[in-house]
N, C-alpha and C positions, 0 to 999 in steps of 0.2 A: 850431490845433495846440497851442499854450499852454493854453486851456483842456482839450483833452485831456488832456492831459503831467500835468495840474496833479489834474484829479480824478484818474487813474492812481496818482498819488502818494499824494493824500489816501485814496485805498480803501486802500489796501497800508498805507499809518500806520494804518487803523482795524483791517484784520486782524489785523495783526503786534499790537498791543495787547490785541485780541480773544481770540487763540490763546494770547498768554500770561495775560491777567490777567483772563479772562471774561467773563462777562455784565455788563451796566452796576450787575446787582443783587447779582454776587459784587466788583466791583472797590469796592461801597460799603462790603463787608462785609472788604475790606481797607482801606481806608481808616482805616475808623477801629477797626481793631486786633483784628479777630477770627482774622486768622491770625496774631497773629504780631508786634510790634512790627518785624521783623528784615523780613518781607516788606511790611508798611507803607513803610516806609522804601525799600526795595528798590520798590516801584512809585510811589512817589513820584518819583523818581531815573531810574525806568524811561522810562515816561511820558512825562518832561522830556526825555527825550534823543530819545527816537522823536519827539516836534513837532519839537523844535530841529532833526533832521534829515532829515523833511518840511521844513518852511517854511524852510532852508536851499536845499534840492532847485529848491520853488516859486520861489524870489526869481532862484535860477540861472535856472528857465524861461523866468521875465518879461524875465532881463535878455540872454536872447537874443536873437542877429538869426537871423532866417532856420530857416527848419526843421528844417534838418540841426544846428544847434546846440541848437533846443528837443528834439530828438531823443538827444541827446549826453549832456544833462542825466543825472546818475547819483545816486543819493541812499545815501549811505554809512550804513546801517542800525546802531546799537549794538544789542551784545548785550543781550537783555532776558532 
């Protein structure tokens, strides 16, 4: 059940990053500054919040008992 929980989590951190900031070959070309210094920054910042709130989510999974609590687990998503 955790490792379900756990990839459920991680697919939904990669869409959510997907949806907003593209393909792996548009999010390089923000990266290093083709849209934008303002959206650079902006998914830089972006990014960091959507892991930290996966692997916040994850660590909650792990430190469940029982499945109704790996279940309970909620992952408080920033806006991106």
């Amino acid at each position: 059940a955790k490792a379900a929980r756990i990839a459920a989590i991680n697919a939904e951190c990669r869409a959510r990053l997907l949806a907003r900031y593209g393909s792996a070959e548009e999010q390089v070309s923000r990266a290093i500054g083709v849209y934008g210094a303002q959206e650079q920054a902006d998914m830089q910042t972006g990014i960091a919040a959507t892991i930290d709130a996966s692997n916040t989510a994850s660590n909650a999974v792990l430190a469940a008992t029982g499945i109704a609590a790996v279940e309970a687990v909620t992952v408080t998503w920033p806006a991106i």
